[in-house]
C-alpha positions as CSV (number, residue, x, y, z in Angstrom):
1,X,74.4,119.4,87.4
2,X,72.4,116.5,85.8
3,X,73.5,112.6,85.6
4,X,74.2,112.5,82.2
5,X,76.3,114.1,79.8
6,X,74.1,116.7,78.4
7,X,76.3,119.7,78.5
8,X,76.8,122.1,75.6
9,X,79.5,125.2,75.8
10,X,78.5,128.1,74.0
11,X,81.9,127.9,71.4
12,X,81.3,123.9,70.1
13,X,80.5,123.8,66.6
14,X,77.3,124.3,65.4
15,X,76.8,120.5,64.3
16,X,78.5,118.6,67.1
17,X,76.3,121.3,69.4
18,X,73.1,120.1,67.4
19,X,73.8,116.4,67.7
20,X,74.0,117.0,71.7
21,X,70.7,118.9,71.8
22,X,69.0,116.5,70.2
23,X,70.9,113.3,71.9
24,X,69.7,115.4,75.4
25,X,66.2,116.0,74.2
26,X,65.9,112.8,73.1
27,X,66.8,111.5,76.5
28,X,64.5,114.0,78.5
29,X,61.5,112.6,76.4
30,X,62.4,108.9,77.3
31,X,62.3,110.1,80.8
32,X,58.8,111.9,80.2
33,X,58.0,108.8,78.7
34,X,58.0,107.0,82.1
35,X,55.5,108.6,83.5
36,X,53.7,109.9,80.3
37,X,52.3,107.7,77.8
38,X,51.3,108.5,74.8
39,X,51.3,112.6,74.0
40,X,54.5,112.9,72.4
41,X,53.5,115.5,69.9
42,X,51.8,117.6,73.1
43,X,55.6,116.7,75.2
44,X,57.5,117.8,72.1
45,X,56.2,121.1,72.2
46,X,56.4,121.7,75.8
47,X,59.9,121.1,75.0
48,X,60.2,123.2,72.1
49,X,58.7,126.1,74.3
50,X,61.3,125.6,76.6
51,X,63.9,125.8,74.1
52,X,62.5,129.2,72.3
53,X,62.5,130.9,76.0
54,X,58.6,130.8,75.4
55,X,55.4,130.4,77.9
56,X,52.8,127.9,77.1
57,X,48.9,127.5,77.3
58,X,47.6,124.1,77.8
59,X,43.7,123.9,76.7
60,X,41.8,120.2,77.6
61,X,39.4,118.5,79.3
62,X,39.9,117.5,83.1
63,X,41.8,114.3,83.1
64,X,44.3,114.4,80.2
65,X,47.5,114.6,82.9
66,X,48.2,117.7,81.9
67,X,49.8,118.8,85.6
68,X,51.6,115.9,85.5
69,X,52.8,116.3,82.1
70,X,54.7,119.8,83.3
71,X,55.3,118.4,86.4
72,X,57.4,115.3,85.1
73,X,58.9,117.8,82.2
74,X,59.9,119.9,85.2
75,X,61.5,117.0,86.9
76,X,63.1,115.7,84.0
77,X,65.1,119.3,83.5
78,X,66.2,119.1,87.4
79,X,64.2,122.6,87.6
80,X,62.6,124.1,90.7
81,X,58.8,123.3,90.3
82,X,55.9,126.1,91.4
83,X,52.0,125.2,91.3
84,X,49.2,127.5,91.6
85,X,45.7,126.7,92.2
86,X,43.8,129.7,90.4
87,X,40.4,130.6,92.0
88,X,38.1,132.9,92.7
89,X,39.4,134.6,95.3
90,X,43.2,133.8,94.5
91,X,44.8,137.7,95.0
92,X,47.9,139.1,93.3
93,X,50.1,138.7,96.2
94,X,49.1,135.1,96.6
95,X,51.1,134.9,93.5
96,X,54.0,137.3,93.1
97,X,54.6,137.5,97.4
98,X,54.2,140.5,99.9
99,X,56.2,142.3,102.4
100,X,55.8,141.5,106.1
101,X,56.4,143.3,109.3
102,X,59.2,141.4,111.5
103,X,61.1,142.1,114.7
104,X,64.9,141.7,114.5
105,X,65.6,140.1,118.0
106,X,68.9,141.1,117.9
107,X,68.8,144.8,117.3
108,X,65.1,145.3,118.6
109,X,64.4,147.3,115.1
110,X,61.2,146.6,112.7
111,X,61.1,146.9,109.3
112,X,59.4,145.0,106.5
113,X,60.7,141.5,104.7
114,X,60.0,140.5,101.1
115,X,58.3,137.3,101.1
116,X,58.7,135.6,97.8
117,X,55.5,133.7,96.3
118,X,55.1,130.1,94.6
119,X,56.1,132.5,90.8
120,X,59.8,132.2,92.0
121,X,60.3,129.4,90.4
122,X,62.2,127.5,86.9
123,X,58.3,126.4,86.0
124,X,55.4,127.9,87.3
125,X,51.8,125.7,86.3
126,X,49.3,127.8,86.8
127,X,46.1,125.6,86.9
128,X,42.7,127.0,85.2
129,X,43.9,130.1,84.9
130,X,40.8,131.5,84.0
131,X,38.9,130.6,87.0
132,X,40.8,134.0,88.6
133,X,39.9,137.7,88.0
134,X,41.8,139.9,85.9
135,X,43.5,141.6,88.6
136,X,45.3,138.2,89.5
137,X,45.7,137.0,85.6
138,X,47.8,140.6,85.3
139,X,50.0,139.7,87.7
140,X,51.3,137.6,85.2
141,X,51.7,140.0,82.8
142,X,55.2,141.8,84.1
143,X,56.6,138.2,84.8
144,X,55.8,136.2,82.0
145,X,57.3,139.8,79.6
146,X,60.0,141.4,81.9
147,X,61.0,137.9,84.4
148,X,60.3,139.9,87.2
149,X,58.0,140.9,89.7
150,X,57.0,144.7,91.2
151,X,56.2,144.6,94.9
152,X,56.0,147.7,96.7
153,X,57.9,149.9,94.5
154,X,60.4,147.4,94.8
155,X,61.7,144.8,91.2
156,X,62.5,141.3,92.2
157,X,64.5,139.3,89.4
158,X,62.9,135.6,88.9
159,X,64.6,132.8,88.7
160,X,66.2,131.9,85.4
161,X,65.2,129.8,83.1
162,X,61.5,130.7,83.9
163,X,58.2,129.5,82.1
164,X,54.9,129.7,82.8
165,X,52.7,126.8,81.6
166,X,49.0,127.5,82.1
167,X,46.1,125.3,81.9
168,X,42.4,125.9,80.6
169,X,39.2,123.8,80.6
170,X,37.6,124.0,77.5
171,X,34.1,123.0,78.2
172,X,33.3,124.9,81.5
173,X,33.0,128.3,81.5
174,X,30.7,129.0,83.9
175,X,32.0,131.6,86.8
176,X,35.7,132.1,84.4
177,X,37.1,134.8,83.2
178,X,38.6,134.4,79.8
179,X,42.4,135.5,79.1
180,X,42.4,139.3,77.8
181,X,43.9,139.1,73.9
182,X,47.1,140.7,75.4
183,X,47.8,138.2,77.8
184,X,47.0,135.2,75.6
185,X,49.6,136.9,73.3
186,X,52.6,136.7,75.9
187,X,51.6,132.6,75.5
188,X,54.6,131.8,72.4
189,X,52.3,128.6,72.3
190,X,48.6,127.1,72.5
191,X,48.7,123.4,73.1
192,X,45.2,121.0,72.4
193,X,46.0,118.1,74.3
194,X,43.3,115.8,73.3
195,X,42.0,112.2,74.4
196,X,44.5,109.4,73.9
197,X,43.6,106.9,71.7
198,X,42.2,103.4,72.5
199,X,45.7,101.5,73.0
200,X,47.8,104.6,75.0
201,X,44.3,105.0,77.3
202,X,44.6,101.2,77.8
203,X,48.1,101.1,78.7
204,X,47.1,104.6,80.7
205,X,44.3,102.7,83.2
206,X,46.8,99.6,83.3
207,X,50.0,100.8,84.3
208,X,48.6,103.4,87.1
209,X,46.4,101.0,88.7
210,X,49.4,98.2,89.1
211,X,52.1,100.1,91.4
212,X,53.7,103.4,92.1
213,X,54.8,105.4,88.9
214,X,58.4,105.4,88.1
215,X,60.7,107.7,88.8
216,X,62.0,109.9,86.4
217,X,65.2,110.6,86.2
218,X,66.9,114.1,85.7
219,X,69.1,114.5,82.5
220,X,69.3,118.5,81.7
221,X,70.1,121.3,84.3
222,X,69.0,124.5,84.2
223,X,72.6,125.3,82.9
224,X,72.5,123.4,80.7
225,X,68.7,124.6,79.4
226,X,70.2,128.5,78.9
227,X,73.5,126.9,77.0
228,X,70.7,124.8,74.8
229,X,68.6,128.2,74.8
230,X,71.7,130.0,73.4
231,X,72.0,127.4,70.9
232,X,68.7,128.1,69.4
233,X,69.3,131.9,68.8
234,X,72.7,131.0,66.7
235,X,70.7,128.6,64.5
236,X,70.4,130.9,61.0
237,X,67.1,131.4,58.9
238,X,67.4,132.1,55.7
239,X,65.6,135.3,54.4
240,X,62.7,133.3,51.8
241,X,62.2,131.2,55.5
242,X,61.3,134.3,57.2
243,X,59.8,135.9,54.6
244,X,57.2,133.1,54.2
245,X,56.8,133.6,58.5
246,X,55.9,137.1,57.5
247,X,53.1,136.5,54.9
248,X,51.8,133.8,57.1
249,X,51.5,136.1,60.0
250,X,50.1,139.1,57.9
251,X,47.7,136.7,56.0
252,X,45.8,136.4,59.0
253,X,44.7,139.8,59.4
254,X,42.0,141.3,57.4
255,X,42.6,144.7,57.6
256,X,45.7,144.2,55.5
257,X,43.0,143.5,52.6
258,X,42.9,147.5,52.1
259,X,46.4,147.5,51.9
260,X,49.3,145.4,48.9
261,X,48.9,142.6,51.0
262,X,47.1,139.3,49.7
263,X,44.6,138.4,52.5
264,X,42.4,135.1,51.4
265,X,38.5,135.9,51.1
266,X,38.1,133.3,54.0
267,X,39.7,135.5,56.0
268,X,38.1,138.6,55.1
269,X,35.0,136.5,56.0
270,X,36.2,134.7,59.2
271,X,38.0,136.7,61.3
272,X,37.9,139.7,63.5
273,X,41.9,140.5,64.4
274,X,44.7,138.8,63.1
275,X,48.2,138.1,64.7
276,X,50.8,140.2,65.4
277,X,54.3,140.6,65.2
278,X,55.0,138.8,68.0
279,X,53.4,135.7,66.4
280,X,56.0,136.1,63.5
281,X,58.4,136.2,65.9
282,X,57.3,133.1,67.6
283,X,57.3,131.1,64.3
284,X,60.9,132.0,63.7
285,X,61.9,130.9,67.1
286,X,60.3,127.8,67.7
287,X,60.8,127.0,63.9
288,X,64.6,127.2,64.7
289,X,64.1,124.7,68.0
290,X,62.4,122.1,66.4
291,X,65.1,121.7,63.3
292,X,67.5,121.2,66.0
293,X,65.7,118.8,67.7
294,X,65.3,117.1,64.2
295,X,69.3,117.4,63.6
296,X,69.8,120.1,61.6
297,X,71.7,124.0,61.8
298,X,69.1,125.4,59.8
299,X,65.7,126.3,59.5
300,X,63.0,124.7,56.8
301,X,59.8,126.4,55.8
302,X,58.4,122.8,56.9
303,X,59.6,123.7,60.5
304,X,57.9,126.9,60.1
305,X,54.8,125.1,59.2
306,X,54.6,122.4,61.6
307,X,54.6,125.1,64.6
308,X,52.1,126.9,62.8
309,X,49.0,125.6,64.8
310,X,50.4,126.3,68.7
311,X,51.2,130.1,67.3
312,X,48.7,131.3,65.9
313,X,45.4,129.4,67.0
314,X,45.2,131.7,70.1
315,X,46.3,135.0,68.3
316,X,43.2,135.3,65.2
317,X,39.9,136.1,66.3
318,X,36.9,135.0,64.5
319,X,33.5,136.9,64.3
320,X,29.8,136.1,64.4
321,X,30.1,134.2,60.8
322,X,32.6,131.7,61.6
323,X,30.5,130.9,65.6
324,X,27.5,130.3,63.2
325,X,29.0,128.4,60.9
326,X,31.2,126.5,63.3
327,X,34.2,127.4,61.8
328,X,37.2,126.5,63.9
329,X,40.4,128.8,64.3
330,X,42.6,125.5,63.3
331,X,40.0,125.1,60.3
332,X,41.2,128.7,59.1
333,X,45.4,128.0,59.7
334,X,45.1,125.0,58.2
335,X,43.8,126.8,55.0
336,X,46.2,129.1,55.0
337,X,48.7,127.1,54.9
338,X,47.4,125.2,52.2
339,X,47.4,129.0,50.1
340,X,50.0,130.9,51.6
341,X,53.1,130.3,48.7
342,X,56.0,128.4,50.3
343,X,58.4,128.3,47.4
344,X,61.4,129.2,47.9
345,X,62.4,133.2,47.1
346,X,65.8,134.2,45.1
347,X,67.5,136.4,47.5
């Protein structure tokens, strides 16, 4: 169990179990804060990803502590801690395990022994994940959907909580292999951590270059993560809330302009695919997180709209118009959200 008094039972009421979530959260970001400075709006959805029971995709520059941004949120929620190098030549087995021949000494018999591999873990950070073939990115697939692992005909239950937070660099794509749209789908969130700005960088260069970091302290157990996870699921959304999750999700595809549906002409123009149900899904669910983190037992449309970015930047595909004209995927949600109606429906 953790230090503090973080823990939440499934039967407190709703309010009283809000007010502890965010008291907790709050705490685990002080922590973070140690170590981390600067990049609260990156840290808060790291955590809000972790609430929602979602997987997270990292994209920046080399530099940006990024691994030690999961590694510190990791050590902050007393959670065991996996990294994996991705590479070239990294095989499936170097990430899921493999059976091995052994010799019982004892009874003089041989037979084969399930090693388990660095994914058996609370957090996995799997580093540049696109500097690996396909073959190795799908080994993700069955653990980041089911939370298990297939190894010789044989299902191997991970750890749980689990999440897998991946990392990308934007501007070297020489020798990668880009995520497959399925895969990048499994990702509930995609993160732009960007530069700091002048006075976090300053306070950045200063503080690592005077003494050992501090430690951080842990404040959540993975007990007490599920209970908060739990939590989250009970919080109610009101029909107009998901309704507006809906149109947003659907408003981003342009084949729904041959159907009832309202699709904006940018889109039409823009973009390729569109997201999914999952994406609405993901809204809901990390919409419901963060008005709990802010305090409250119910969800906002502004909750909605604040996690719209992370969703849905990695799930709509643009075309050959929007590369030539530079438009940006974030360009595009921002629009929508600017014409997407957010009044509230009578019910």
């Amino acid at each position: 169990m953790s230090d503090s008094d973080c823990s939440i039972a499934p039967d407190q009421d709703e309010l009283a179990a809000a007010e502890r979530l965010r008291d907790c959260c709050q705490q685990l970001l002080a922590e973070c804060g140690k170590v981390i400075i600067g990049q609260q709006e990156v840290l808060e959805q790291l955590l809000l990803a972790v609430l929602a029971r979602g997987h997270c995709l990292l994209i920046g520059v080399p530099g940006l502590a990024k691994t030690l941004m999961i590694r510190t949120l990791a050590e902050g929620m007393a959670l065991t801690f996996s990294r994996i190098q991705f590479t070239p030549d990294l095989m499936p087995s170097d990430i899921t395990g493999t059976e091995i021949l052994y010799d019982d000494k004892l009874s003089g018999q041989r037979g084969f022994r399930f090693v388990h591999g660095p994914i058996f873990a609370n957090i996995v950070l799997a580093d540049e994940i696109n500097r690996t073939p396909p073959k190795t990115q799908a080994a993700l697939l069955e653990a980041m959907q089911e939370r298990q692992v297939t190894v010789a005909g044989s299902r191997h239950k991970l750890p749980n909580p689990f999440f897998v937070l991946a990392t990308q660099n934007p501007i070297e794509q020489e020798g990668t292999y880009p995520l497959p749209e399925a895969q990048q789908d499994r990702f509930m969130f995609s993160i732009r951590v960007d530069y700091p700005d002048e006075a976090d960088e300053y306070a950045v260069i200063e503080s690592t270059t005077s003494g050992p970091p501090p430690a951080v302290r842990p404040v959540i157990s993975a007990e007490e993560i599920l209970a908060l996870q739990e939590l989250v699921l009970r919080v109610p959304a009101a029909p107009y809330v998901i309704r507006y999750a809906t149109r947003l999700t659907r408003a981003t595809r342009p084949a729904a302009a041959a159907t009832a549906d309202a699709v904006p002409e940018f889109i039409a123009k823009y973009v390729n695919w569109g997201a999914g149900p999952r994406a609405g899904q993901s809204l809901i669910l990390a919409a419901k997180a963060r008005a709990l983190l802010h305090g409250r037992t119910y969800v906002a449309i502004d909750d909605v709209r604040a996690v719209a970015l992370p969703v849905l930047r990695h799930r709509i595909m643009t075309n050959y118009h929007a590369d030539a004209e530079g438009v940006r995927t974030d360009t595009l949600i921002q629009r929508l959200l600017s014409v997407v109606p957010r009044e509230k429906a009578t019910d």
